[in-house]
C-alpha positions as a Markdown table, in Angstrom:
| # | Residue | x | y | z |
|---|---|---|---|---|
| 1 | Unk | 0.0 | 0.0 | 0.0 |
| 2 | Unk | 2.6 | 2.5 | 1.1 |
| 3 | Unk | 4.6 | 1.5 | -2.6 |
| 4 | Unk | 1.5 | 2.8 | -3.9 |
| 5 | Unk | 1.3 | 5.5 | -2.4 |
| 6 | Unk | 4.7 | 6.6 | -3.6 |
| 7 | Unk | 4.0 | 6.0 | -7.2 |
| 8 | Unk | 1.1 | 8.1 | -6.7 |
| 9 | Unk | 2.7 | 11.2 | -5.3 |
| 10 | Unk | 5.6 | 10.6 | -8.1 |
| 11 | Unk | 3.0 | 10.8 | -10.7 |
| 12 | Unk | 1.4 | 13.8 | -9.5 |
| 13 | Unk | 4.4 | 15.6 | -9.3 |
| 14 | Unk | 5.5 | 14.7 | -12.4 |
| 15 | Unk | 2.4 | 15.8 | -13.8 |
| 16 | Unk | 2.5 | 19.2 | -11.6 |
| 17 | Unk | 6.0 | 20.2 | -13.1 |
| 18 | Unk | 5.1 | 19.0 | -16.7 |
| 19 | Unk | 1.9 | 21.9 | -15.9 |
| 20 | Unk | 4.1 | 24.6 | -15.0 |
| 21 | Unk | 6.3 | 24.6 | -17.5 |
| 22 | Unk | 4.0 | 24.1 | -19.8 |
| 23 | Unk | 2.0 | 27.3 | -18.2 |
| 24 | Unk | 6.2 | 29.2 | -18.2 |
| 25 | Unk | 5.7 | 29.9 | -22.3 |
| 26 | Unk | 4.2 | 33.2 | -22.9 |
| 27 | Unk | 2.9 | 34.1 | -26.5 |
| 28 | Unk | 4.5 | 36.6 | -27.9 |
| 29 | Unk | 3.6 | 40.5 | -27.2 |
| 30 | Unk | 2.5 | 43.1 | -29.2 |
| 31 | Unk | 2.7 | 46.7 | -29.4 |
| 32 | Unk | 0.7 | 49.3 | -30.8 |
| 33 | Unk | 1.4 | 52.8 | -31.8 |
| 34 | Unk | -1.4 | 54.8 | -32.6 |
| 35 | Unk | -1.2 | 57.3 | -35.8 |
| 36 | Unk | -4.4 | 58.7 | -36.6 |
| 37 | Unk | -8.8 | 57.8 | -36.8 |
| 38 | Unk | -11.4 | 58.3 | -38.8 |
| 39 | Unk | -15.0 | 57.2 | -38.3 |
| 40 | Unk | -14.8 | 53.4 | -37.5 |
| 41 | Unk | -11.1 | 53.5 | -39.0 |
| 42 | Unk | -7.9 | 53.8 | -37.4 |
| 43 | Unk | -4.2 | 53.7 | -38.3 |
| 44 | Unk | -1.9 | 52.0 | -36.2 |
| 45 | Unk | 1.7 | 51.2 | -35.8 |
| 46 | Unk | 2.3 | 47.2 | -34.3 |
| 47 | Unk | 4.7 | 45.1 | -33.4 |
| 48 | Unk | 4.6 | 41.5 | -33.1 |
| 49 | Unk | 8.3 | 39.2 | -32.9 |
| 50 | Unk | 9.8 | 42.8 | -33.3 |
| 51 | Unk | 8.5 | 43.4 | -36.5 |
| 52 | Unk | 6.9 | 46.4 | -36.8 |
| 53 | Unk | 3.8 | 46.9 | -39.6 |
| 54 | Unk | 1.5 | 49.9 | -40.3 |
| 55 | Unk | -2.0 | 49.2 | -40.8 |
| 56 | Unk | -5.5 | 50.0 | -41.2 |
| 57 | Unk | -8.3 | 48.9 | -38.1 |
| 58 | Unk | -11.8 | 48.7 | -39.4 |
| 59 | Unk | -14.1 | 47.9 | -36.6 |
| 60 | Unk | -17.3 | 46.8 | -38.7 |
| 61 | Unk | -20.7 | 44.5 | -37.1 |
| 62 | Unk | -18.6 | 41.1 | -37.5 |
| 63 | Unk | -15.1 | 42.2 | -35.4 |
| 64 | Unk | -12.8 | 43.9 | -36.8 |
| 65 | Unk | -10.6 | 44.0 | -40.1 |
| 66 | Unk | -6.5 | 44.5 | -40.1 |
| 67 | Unk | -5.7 | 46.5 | -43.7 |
| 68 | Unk | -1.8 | 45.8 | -44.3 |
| 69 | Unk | -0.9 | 49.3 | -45.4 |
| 70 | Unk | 3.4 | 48.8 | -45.0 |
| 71 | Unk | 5.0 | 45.8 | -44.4 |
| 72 | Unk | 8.1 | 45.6 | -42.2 |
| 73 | Unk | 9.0 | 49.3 | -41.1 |
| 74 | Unk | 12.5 | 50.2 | -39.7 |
| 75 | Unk | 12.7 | 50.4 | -35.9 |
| 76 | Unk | 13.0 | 54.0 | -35.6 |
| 77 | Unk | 9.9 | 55.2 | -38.0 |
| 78 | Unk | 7.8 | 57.3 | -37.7 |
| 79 | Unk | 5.1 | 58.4 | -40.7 |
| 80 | Unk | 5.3 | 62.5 | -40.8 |
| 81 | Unk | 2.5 | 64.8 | -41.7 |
| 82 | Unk | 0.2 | 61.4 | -42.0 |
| 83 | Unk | -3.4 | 62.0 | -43.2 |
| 84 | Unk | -6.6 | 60.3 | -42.9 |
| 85 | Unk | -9.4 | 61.2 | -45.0 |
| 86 | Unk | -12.9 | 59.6 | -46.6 |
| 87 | Unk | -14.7 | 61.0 | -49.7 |
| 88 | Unk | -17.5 | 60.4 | -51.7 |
| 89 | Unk | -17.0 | 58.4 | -55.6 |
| 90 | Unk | -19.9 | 57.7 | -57.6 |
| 91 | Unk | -22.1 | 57.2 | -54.5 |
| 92 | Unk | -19.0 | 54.8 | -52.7 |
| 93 | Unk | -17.2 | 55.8 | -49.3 |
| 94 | Unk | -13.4 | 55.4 | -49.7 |
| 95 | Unk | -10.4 | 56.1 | -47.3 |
| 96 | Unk | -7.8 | 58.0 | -49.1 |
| 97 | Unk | -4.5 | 58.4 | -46.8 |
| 98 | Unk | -1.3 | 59.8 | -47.1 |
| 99 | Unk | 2.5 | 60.5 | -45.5 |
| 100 | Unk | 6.0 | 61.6 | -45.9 |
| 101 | Unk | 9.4 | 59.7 | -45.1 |
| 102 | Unk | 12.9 | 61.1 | -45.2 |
| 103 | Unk | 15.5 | 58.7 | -46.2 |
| 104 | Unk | 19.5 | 59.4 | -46.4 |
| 105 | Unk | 21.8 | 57.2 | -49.3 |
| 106 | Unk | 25.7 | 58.1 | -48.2 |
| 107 | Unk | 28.4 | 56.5 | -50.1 |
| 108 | Unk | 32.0 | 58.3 | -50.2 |
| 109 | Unk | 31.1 | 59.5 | -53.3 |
| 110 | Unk | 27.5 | 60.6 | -52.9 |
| 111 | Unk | 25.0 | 62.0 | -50.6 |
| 112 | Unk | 21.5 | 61.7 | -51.6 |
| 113 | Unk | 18.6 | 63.0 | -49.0 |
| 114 | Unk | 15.2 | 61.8 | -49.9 |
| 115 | Unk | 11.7 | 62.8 | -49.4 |
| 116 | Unk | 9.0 | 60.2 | -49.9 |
| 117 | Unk | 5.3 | 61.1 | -50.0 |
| 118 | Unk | 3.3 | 57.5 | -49.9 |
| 119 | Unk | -0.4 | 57.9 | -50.9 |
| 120 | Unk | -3.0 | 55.2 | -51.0 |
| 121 | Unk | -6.9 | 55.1 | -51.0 |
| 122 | Unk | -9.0 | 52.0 | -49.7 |
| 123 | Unk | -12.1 | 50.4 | -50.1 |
| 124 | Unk | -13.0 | 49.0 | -46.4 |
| 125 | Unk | -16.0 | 47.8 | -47.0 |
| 126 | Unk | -14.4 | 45.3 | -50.1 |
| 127 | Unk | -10.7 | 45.4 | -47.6 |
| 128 | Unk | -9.2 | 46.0 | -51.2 |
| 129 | Unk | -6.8 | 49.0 | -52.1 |
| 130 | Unk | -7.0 | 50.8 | -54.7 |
| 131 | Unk | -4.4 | 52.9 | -55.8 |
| 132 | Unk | -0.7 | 52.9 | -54.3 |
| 133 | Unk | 1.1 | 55.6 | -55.1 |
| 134 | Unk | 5.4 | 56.6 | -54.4 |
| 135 | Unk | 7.0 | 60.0 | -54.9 |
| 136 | Unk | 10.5 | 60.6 | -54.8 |
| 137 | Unk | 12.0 | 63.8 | -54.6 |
| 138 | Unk | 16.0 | 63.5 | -54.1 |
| 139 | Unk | 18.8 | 66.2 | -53.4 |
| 140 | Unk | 22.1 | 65.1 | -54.6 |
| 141 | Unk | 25.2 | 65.9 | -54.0 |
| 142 | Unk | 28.0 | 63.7 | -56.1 |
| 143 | Unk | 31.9 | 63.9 | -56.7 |
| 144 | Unk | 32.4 | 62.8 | -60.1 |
| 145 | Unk | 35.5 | 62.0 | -61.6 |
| 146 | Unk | 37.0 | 63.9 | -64.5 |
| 147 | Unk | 39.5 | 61.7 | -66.4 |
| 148 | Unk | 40.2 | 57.5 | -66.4 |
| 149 | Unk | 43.0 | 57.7 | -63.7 |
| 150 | Unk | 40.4 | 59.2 | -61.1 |
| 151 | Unk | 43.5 | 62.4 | -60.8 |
| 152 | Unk | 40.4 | 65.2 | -61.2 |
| 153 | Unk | 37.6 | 65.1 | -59.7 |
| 154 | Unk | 34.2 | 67.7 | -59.1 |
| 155 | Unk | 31.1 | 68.3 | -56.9 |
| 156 | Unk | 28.0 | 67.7 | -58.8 |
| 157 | Unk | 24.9 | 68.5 | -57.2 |
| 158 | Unk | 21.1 | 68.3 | -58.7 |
| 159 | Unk | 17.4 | 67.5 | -57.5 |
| 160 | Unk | 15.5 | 64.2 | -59.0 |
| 161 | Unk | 12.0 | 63.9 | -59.0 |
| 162 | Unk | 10.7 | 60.3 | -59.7 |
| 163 | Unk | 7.1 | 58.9 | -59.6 |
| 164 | Unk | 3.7 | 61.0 | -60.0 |
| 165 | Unk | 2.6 | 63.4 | -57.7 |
| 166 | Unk | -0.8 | 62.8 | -56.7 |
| 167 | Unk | -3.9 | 65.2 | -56.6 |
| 168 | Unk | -7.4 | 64.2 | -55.3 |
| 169 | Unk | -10.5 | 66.4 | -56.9 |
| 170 | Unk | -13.5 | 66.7 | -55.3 |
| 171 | Unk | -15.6 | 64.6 | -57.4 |
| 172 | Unk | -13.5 | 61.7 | -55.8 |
| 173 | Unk | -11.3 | 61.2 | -59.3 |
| 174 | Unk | -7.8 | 62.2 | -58.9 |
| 175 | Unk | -4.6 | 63.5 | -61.2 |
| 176 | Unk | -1.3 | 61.7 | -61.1 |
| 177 | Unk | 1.2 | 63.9 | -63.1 |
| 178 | Unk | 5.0 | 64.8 | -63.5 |
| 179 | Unk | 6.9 | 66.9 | -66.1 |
| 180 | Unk | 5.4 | 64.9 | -69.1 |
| 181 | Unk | 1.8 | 63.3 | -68.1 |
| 182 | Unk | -1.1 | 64.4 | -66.5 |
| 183 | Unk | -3.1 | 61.4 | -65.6 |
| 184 | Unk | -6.9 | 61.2 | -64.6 |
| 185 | Unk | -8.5 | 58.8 | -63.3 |
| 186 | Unk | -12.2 | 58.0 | -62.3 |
| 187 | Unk | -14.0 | 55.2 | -60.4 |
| 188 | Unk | -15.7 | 52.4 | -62.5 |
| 189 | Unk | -18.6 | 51.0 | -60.5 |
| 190 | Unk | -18.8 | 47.8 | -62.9 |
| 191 | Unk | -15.5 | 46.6 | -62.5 |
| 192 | Unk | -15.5 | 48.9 | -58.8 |
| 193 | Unk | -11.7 | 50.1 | -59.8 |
| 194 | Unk | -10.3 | 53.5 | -60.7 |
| 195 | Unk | -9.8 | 53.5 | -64.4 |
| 196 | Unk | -7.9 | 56.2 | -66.9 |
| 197 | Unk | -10.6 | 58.9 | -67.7 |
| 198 | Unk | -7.7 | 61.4 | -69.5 |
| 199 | Unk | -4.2 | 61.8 | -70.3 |
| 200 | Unk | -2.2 | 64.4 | -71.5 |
| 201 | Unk | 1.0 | 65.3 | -72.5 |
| 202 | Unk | 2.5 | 67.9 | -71.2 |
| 203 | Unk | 5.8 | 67.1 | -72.5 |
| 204 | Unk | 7.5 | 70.6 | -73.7 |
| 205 | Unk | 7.3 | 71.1 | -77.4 |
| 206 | Unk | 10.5 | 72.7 | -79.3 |
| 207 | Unk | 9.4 | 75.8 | -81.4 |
| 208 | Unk | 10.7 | 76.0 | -84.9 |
């Protein structure tokens, strides 16, 4: 009876330790950074294993929806002048948003400072984006050698613009243009996506 008795009690505490650590493992945390809200919409910076990822909350009847809106952001960021906004296109309710980043690019030959405006618009109710849109506007400052031997060198510096700007009108289509197009663009409800409405060239013509 007493051998028993000891098997017993081995078994339970066997089974006790097995419990607790078991119970020791912790999922893994995550933080959240707000940014900005709009309505039943809110943008948030997370973290989860480290990883940081800027997205959209939708809160709707059935929970709530997680809009990826930047995959994998750098430690340190932080979206500047960021803007939430809905409007109205042929009778649908979108979410148009917007930021800036500033990135540096420093070799020993070349500094280039960038400044990124990122500009999407989203269809919540579909979870479906709809336009993505980068532009790049770089200050550069490069030493550029003048002969084969590398025995003459100068400072170069010049701005780059690369991408579209982006301009939203009030009747919910919007203009993406640089120095030769001017893009328009209006919502299709048949295939519900923004489609070309216009373009024109605005390419300069040489006078003879």
């Amino acid at each position: 009876m007493r051998k028993l008795f000891v098997f017993l009690l081995l078994i339970s505490i066997s089974i006790g330790y097995c419990q607790k650590k078991k119970s020791s493992k912790k999922p893994s945390s995550s933080v959240k950074v707000f940014v900005a809200k709009l309505d039943h919409v809110s943008a948030e910076i997370i973290t989860i294993n480290k990883l940081k990822t800027m997205v959209l909350f939708v809160k709707n009847t059935d929970g709530v929806d997680t809009l990826e809106v930047k995959k994998i952001v750098p430690k340190d960021f932080k979206p500047l002048n960021f803007t939430l906004k809905s409007f109205q296109a042929k009778g649908k309710k979108f979410y148009y948003i917007q930021w800036e980043e500033k990135n540096k690019i420093s070799t020993k030959l070349k500094q280039e400072d960038q400044d990124l405006v990122y500009t999407q618009i989203w269809n919540v109710e579909t979870k479906e984006l709809l336009l993505g849109n980068t532009q790049t506007s770089s200050h550069i400052i490069e030493t550029v050698y003048l002969d084969r031997n590398k025995t003459a060198s100068e400072t170069q510096e010049k701005n780059r613009k690369e991408g579209f700007e982006f301009q939203l009108l009030p009747n919910g289509d919007f203009i993406l243009k640089n120095k030769t197009q001017n893009n328009t663009y209006t919502f299709d409800t048949s295939s519900m996506k923004y489609i070309p409405l216009k373009t024109i060239s605005t390419k300069n013509t040489k006078r003879r």
